[in-house]
C-alpha positions in Angstrom: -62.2 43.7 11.5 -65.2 45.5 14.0 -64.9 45.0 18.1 -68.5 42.4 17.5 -66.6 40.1 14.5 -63.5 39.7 17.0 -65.4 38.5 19.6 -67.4 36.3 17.1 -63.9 34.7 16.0 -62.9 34.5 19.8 -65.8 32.4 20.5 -65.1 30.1 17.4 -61.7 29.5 18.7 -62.8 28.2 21.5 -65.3 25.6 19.8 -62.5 24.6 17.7 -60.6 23.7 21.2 -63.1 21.9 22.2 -63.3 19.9 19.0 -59.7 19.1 19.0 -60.8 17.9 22.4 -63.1 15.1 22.2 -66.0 16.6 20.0 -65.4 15.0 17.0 -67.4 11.7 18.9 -70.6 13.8 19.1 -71.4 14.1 15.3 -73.7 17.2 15.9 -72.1 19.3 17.6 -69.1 18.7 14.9 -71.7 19.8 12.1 -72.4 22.7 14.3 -68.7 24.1 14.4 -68.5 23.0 10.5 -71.3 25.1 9.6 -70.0 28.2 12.4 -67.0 27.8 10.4 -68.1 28.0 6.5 -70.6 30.8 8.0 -67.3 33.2 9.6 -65.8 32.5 5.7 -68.3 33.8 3.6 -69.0 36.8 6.6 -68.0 40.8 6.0 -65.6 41.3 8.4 -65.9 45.1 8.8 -69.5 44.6 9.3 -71.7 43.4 12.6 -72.2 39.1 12.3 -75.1 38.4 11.2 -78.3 37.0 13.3 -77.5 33.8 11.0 -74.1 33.3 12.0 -74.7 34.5 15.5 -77.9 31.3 16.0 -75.1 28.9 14.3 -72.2 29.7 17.0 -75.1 29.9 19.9 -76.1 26.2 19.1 -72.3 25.3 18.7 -72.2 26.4 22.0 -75.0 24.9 23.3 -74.1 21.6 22.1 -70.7 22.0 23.6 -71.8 22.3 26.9 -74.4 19.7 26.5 -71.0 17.5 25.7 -69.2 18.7 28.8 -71.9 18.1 31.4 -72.5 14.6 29.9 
């Protein structure tokens, strides 16, 4: 696994914590870490993430912090 699909799976953990935590009420941002997730499966781990699978985690994100500061 490369240094850039590490931090990629780092990042995924942490929206996974954060669904375990309360997420699973906001529907989107659920869908969001669903489609992360089936994106990191079907991902080559020895190569950089793609642009694709990079957007999906950033609006993960971004609806995960839309959900905390609510």
């Amino acid at each position: 696994m490369n240094d850039a699909f590490r931090e990629v799976k780092g990042r995924m953990k942490k929206l996974d914590v954060a669904l375990e935590n309360g997420g699973v009420a906001n529907p989107a941002f659920a869908q969001a870490v669903s489609a992360a997730k089936r994106m990191m499966k079907k991902g080559d781990r020895s190569r950089e993430p793609s642009h694709e699978m990079q957007a999906l985690i950033e609006k993960a994100e971004a609806l995960g912090r839309d959900l905390v500061a609510s």
